[in-house]
C-alpha positions as CSV (number, residue, x, y, z in Angstrom):
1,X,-8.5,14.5,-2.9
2,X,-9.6,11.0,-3.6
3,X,-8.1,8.6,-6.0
4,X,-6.5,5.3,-6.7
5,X,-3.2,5.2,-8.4
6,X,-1.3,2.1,-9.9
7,X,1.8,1.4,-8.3
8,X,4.4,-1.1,-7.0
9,X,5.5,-2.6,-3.4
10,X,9.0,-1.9,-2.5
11,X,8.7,-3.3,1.2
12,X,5.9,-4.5,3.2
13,X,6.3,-5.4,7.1
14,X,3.6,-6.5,9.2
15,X,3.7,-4.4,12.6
16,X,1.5,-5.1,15.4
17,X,0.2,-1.9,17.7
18,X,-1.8,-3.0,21.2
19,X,-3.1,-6.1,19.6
20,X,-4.4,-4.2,16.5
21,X,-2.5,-5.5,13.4
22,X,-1.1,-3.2,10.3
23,X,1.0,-3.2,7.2
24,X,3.3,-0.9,7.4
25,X,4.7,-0.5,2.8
26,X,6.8,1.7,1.3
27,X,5.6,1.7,-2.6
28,X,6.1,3.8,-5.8
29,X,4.0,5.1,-8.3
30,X,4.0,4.5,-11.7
31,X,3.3,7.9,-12.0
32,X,6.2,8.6,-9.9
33,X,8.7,5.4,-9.5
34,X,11.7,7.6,-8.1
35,X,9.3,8.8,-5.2
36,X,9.1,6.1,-2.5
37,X,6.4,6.6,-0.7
38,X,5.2,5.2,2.8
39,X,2.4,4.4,4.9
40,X,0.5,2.0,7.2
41,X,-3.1,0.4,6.8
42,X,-5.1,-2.2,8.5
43,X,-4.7,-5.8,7.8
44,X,-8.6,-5.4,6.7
45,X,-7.7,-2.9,3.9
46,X,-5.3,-5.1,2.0
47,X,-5.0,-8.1,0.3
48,X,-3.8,-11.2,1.9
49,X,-0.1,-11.6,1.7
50,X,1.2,-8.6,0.1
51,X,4.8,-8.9,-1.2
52,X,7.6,-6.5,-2.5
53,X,7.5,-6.4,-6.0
54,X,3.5,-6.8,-6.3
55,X,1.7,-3.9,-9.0
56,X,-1.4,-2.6,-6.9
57,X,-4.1,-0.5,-6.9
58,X,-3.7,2.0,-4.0
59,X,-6.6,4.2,-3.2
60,X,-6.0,7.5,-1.3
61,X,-7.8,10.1,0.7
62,X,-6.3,13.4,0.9
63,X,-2.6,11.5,0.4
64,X,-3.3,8.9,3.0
65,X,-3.3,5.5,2.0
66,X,-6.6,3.8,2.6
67,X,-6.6,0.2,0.8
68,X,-4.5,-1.7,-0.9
69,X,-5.4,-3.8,-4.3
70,X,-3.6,-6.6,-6.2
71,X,-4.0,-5.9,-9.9
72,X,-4.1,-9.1,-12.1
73,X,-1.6,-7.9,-15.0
């Protein structure tokens, strides 16, 4: 399934793997906001300087986060 989905940052760490960097979030839905949620995308997918408490766009294919969009609201 492919989507995006509004939600909200609850943590954001920046991880670094072999000298390949990553976020690594844990976000709710709005559709959702007692589900937390996890996962881990490139630096290149998101916006610069994600934060906790930033709304977003998050798009998904089959359930796996691929990028990460500030939404101006």
């Amino acid at each position: 399934m492919l989507g995006k989905q509004k939600g909200t940052l609850l943590e954001v760490q920046q991880i670094d793997i072999h000298g390949s960097r990553f976020w690594d979030i844990a976000y709710c839905l709005e559709s959702a906001p007692q589900q937390i949620q996890r996962g881990r995308i490139g630096m290149e997918s998101a916006y610069a300087n994600p934060a906790p408490g930033d709304k977003v766009l998050l798009s998904q294919v089959l359930g796996v986060l691929t990028k990460i969009e500030k939404r101006d609201e």
